[in-house]
N, C-alpha and C positions, 0 to 999 in steps of 0.2 A: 512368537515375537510379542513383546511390552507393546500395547498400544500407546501408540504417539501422542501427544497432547495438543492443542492446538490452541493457539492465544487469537481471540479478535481481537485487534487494536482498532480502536474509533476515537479518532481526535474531534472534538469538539467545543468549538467556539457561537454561544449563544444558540441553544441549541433546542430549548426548550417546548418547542411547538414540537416535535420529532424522534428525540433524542430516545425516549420511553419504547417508544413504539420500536426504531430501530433495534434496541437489546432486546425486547420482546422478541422478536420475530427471528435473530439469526439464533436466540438461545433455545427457541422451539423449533427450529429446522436443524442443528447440530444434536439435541437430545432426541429428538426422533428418528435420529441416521445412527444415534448411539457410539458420539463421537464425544471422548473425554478433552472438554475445553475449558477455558478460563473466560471473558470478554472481558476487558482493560480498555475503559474509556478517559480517556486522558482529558481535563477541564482546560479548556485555554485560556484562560482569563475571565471568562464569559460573565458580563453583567447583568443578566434576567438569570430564571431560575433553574437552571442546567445543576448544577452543584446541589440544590433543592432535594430536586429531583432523582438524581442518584442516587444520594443517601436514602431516600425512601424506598429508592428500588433494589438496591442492594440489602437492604429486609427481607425482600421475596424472591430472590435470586440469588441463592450463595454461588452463582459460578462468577458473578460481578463484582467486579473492583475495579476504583476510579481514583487516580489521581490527580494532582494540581500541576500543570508547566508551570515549574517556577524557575524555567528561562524568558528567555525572549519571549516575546507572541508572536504566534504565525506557526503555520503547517508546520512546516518541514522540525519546528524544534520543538511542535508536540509529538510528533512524529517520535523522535531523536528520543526527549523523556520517556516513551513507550517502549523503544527498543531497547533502552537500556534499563526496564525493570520490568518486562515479562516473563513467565514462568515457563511458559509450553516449551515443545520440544521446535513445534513449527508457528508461524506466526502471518498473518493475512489483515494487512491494512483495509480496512471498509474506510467508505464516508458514512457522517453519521445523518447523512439527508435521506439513506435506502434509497440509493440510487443504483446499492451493487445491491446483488441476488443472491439470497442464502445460499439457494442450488448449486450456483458455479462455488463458495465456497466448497460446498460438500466434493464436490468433482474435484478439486484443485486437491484436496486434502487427501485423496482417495489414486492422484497423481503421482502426491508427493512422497508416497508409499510405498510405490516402486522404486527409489532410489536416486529421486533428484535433488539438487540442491533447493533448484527455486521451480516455481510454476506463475508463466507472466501468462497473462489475459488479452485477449485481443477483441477487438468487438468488430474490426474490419475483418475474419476470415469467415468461410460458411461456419453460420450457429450461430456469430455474434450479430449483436444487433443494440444501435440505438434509439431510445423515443426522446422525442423532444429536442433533439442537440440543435441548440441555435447555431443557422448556418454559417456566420461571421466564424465561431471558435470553429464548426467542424471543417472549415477551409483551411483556415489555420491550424489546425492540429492535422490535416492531411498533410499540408507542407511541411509542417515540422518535423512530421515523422521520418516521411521523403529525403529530407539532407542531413538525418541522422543516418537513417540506412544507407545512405550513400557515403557520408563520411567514415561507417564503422565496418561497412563490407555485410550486411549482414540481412537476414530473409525477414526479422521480426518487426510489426507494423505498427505496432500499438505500443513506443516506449512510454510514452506518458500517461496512459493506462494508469490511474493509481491500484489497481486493481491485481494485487501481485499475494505470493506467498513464500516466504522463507523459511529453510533449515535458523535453527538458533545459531548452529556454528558458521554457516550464512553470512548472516548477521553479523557477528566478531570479525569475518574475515572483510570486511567491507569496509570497517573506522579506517581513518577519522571522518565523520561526517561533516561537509561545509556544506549542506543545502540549509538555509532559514526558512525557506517556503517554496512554494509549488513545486522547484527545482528538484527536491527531493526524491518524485516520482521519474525523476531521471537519474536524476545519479546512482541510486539504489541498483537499476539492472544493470546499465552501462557498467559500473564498475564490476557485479556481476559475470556479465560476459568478457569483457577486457580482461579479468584476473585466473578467468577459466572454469566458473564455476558452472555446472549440465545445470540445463533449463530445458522444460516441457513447455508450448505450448498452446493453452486451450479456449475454445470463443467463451466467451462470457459479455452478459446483456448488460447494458445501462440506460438510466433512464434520470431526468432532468429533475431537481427538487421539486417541489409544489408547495412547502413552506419552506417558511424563511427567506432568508436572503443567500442570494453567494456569495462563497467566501474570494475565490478566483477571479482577480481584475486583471485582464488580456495587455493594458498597458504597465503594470507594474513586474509584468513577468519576461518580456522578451529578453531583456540584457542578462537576468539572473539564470535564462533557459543556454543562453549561449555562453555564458561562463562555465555553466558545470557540464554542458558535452564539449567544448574543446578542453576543458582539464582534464577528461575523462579520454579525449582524443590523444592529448599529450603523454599520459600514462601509456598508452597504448603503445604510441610509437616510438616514448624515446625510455619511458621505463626500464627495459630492457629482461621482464619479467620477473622485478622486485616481490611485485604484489601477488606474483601469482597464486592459488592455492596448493597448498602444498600436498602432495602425493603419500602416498602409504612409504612408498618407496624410495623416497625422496632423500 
């Protein structure tokens, strides 16, 4: 069997105390598992030296290529410009803080092998584990999980997890995307699981920046979080499985 390729995507906005070091490290734990990848760092507008900096490191890295969101700003449509020019066969959003862990990369990729579509990360089952999570978000992201899971029927705890991996055909079968920011890290599975696409999975660690700033403001995101799970709710129940994926057999 072709070995699989695997795209990191890393969206980043002002990024430049971090940015180096993150491609540094998941491009030395993917070549030392001897995993054929690309890393695809997406510029979000960023006005310090993020853009600088890639061009210089894309010199000593030919697995690195970086482009410019020349949409909106904001996550979700760096995000969005990513998914719609990566090369791999599978693809694994990071943040570009190294906050997610090469390791669980390697694992998720090594998942995804066996014949899943997606591979979500969870960091509440045994294995995962957070440092740092200021406890205001980690209350609120336990809530929020709580009346997704209870709105969607379903075991997995950690939707908002940006910490996820996709097939490329994935991907295609998930448009049209409407997240502009953070939302995205919901919509992406929801729509996922609602359409019927197999998902594994597996703990995976996180850990809180130490430079820079956050990009996630907890008051700019509640109305955008509950837009796109009841659209995704609505798909569900009155769809009638338009979206679903479609079958060999089909």
């Amino acid at each position: 069997m072709q070995e699989k390729k695997l795209t990191i995507l890393i969206p980043a906005h002002n990024e430049e105390a971090i940015i180096k070091k993150t491609v540094q490290v998941f491009h030395k734990s993917l070549r030392l598992n001897e995993i054929s990848h690309e890393i695809l760092v997406v510029n979000d507008h960023s006005q310090d030296n993020t853009e600088k900096i890639l061009l210089q490191l894309k010199g000593e890295i030919k697995e690195l290529d970086y482009i410019n969101n020349d949409y909106q700003r904001g996550f979700g449509s760096t995000i969005i410009k990513g998914l719609r020019n990566f090369t791999g066969d599978y693809v694994a959003i990071v943040m570009a803080d190294l906050s997610d862990h090469p390791e669980d990369i390697v694992k998720f990729y090594h998942e995804m092998n066996k014949g899943y579509d997606c591979v979500f990360g969870s960091r509440f089952i045994k294995g995962g584990k957070t440092i740092d999570y200021p406890l205001h978000k980690l209350v609120l992201n336990r809530l929020g999980n709580s009346i997704i899971r209870l709105l969607f029927g379903m075991q997995y705890n950690d939707t908002t997890n940006a910490c996820k991996m996709y097939r490329k055909e994935t991907i295609t079968g998930l448009e049209p995307f409407l997240s502009k920011h953070f939302n995205l890290t919901v919509e992406l599975p929801l729509k996922a699981i609602v359409r019927g696409y197999s998902y594994s999975v597996l703990p995976n660690k996180w850990k809180n920046r130490t430079t820079g700033i956050a990009k996630f403001k907890v008051k700019e995101m509640g109305s955008r979080y509950f837009f796109i799970i009841f659209y995704c709710l609505i798909e569900k129940l009155l769809s009638q499985g338009d979206y679903k994926k479609r079958r060999e057999n089909d």
